[in-house]
C-alpha positions as CSV (number, residue, x, y, z in Angstrom):
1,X,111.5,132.9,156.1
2,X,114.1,130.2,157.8
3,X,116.2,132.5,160.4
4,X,119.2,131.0,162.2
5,X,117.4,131.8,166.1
6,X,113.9,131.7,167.1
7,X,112.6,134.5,168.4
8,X,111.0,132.9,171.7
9,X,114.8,131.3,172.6
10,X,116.0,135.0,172.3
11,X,113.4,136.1,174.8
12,X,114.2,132.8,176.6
13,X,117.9,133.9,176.7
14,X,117.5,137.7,177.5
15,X,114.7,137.1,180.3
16,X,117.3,134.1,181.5
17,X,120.7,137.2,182.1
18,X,118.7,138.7,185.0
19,X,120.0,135.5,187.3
20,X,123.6,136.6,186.4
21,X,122.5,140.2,187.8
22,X,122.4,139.3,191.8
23,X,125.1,141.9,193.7
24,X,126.1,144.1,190.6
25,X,123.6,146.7,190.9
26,X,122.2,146.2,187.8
27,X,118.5,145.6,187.6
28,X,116.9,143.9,184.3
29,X,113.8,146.5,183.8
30,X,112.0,145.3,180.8
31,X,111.6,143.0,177.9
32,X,109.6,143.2,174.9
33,X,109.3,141.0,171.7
34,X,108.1,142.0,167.9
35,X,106.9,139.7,165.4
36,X,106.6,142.4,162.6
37,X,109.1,142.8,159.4
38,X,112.2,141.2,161.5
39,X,111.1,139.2,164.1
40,X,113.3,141.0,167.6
41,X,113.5,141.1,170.9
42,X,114.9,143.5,173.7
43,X,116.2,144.1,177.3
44,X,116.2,146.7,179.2
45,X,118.7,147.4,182.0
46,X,119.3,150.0,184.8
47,X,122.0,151.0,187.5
48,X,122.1,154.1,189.6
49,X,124.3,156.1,187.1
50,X,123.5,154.2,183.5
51,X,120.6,152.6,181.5
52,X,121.4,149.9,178.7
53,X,119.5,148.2,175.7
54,X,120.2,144.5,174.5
55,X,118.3,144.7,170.6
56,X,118.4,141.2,169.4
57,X,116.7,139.8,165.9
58,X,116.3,136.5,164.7
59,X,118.8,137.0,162.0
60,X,121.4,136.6,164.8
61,X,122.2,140.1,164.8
62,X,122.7,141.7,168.5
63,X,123.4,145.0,169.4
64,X,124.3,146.5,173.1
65,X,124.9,149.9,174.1
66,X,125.1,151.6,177.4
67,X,123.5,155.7,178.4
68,X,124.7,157.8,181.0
69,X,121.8,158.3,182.9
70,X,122.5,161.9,183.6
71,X,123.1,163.0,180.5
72,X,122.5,160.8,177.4
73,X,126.1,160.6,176.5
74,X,127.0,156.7,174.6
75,X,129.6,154.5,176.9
76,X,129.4,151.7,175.5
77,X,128.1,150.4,171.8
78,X,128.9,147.0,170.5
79,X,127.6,144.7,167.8
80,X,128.3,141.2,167.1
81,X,126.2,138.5,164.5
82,X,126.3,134.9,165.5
83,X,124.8,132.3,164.4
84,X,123.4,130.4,167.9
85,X,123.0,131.5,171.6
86,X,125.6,129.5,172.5
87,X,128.2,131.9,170.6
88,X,131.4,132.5,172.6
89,X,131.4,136.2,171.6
90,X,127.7,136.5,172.6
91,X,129.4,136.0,176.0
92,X,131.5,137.7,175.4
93,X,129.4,140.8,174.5
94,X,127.6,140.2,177.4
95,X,130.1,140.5,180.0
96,X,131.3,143.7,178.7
97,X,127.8,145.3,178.6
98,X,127.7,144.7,182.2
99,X,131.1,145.6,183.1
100,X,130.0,149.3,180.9
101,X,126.8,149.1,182.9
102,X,127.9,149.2,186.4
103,X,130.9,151.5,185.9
104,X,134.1,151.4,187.3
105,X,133.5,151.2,190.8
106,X,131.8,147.6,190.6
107,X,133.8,146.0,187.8
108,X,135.6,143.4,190.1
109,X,131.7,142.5,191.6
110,X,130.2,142.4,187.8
111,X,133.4,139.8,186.8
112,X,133.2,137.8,189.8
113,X,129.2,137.5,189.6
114,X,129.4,136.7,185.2
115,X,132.0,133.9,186.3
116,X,129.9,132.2,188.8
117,X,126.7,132.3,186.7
């Protein structure tokens, strides 16, 4: 079946955000690729405080969401579909996952780091 992003240039991409990650706290902790029923990929994140998931599948659908690392509770959930990895509101996306990862006390340090990346 023809899907719109190869699944190696979405582990390309996700392995590619930990450069962005340098002074926000934020640590990329794991990635992981299937081949099976609809070919995906995923990222792992951690802070101090929060944990967060990138899901992305080759049908260009990408899903974020950010934990409370105390106690489970959702802080951040978004979905978006695109149609290539060089989709504005992939960046989009993105940036706000890592703004919901590193909380309020390091928003200025997540926006400043994103923009220089």
């Amino acid at each position: 079946m023809n899907y719109p992003i190869e699944l190696q240039a979405i582990t390309s991409w996700l392995v590619s955000r930990a450069d962005s990650l340098a002074g926000t706290g934020i640590t990329l902790a794991e990635t992981a690729a299937r081949s099976e029923y609809v070919p995906a990929a995923r990222a792992d994140f951690n802070s101090d405080s929060r944990v967060g998931r990138i899901n992305f599948w080759v049908t260009g659908e990408v899903d974020f969401e950010v934990l409370d690392r105390a106690d489970g509770a959702s802080l951040f959930f978004r979905n978006e579909t695109i149609e290539a990895l060089h989709a504005r509101q992939l960046d989009e996306a993105y940036a706000a996952f890592i703004v919901a990862m590193a909380g309020e006390k390091s928003r200025g340090e997540c926006q400043n780091s994103l923009a220089s990346s």
